[in-house]
C-alpha positions as CSV (number, residue, x, y, z in Angstrom):
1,X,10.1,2.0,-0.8
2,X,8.6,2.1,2.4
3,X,6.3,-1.1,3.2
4,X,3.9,0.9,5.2
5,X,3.0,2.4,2.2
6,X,1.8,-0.5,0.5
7,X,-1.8,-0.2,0.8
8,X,-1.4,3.3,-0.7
9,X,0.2,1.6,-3.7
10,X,-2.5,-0.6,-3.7
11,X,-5.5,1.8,-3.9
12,X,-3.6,3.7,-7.0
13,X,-3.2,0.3,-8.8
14,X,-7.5,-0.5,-7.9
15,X,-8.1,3.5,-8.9
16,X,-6.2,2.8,-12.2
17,X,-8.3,-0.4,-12.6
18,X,-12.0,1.2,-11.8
19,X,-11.6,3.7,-14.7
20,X,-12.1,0.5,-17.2
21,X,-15.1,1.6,-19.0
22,X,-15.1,4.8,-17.6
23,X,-14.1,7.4,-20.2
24,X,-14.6,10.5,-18.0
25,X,-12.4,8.7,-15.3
26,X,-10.3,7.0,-17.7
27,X,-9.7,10.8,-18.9
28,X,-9.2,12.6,-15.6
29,X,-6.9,9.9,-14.3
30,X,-4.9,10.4,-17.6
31,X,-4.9,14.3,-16.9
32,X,-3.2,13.9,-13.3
33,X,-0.8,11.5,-14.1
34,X,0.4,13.6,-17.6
35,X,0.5,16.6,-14.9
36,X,2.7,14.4,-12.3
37,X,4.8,13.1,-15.3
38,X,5.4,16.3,-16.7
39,X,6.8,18.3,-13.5
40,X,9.2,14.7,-13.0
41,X,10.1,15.4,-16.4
42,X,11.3,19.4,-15.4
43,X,13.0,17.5,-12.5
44,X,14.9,15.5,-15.0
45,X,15.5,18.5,-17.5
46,X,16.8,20.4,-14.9
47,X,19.5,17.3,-13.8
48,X,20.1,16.9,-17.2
49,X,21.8,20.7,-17.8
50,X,22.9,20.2,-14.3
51,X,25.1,17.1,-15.8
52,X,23.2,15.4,-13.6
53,X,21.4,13.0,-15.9
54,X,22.4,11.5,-19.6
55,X,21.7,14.5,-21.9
56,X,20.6,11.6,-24.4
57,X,18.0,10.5,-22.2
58,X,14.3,11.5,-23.1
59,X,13.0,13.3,-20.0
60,X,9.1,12.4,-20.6
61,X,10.0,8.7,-20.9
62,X,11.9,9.1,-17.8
63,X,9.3,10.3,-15.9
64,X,7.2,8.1,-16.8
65,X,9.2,5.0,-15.9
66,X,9.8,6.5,-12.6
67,X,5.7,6.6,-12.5
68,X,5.8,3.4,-13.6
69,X,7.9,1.6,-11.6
70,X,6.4,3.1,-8.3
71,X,3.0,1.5,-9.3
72,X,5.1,-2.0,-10.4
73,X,6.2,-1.7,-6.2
74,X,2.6,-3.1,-5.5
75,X,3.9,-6.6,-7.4
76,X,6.5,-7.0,-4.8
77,X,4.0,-5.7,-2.3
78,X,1.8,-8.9,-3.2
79,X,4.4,-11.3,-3.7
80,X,4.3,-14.8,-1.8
81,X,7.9,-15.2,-2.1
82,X,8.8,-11.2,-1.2
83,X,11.9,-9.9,-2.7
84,X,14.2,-8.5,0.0
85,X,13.5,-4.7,0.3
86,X,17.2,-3.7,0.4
87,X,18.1,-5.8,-2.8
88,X,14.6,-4.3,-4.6
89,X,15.7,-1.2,-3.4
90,X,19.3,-1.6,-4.5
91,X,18.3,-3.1,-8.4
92,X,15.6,-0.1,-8.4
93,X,18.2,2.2,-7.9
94,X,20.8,0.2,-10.5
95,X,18.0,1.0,-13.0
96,X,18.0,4.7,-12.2
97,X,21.3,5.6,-12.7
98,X,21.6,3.7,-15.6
99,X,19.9,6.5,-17.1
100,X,21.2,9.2,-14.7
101,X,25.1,8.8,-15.6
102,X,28.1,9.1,-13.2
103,X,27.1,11.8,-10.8
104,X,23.8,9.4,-9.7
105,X,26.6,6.5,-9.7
106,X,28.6,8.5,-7.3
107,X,25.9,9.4,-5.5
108,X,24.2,5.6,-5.1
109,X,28.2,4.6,-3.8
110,X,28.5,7.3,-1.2
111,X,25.2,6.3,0.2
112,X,26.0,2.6,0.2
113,X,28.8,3.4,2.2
114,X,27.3,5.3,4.3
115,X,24.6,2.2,5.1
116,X,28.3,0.0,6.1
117,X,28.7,-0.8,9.4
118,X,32.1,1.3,10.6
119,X,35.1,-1.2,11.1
120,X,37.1,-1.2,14.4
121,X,40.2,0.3,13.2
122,X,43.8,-0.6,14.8
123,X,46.4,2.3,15.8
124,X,46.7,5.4,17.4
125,X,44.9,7.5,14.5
126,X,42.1,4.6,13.3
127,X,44.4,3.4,10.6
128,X,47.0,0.9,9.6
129,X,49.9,0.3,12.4
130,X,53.2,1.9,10.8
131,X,55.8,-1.1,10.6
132,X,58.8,0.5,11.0
């Protein structure tokens, strides 16, 4: 979630809305976002005989709740009260690997602790002084 990408965020959400009453757009938007949802949805397949992703999860539906959620960002874009990015990013990520299973879990963990500050560590090596 990058916030100088919310006014792209926003023009999908007014694009979405100007197709109202507009079949022929209505129907074109439809066509690009089946097309987006459906190579996400190879994404996923692939994962998923990886052992990447929950075999039991539906790839489609997947992919579209990934589509989904990206176009929900522009709520928190236009929020009075925003949410703080690391924590929307962090429960957006919870969500995810709910449905991606313990490899995405692992995954999410490394790269939290990666994000830690490093500790000063005590000793000749970094680690714990030996009491002897």
């Amino acid at each position: 979630m990058v916030p100088e990408r919310a006014n792209v965020r926003l023009d999908r959400v007014a694009i979405l809305g100007a197709s109202k009453g507009r079949p022929a757009f209505t129907e074109s938007i439809g066509r690009t976002l089946s097309a987006q949802a459906d190579r996400l949805a190879a994404i996923i397949t692939e994962a998923k005989a990886r052992g990447m992703v929950d075999p039991a999860v539906d790839a489609r539906a997947f992919a579209v709740l990934v589509q989904a959620m990206s176009v929900g960002l522009v709520v928190a874009d236009l929020d009075a009260t925003p949410t703080d990015r690391r924590q929307l990013l962090d429960t957006y990520m919870r969500a995810l690997v709910g449905f991606a299973g313990p490899v995405a879990a692992k995954a999410l963990a490394l790269a939290r602790r990666a994000e830690r500050p490093e500790r000063k560590r005590s000793g000749p090596r970094g680690g714990r002084r030996h009491r002897g």
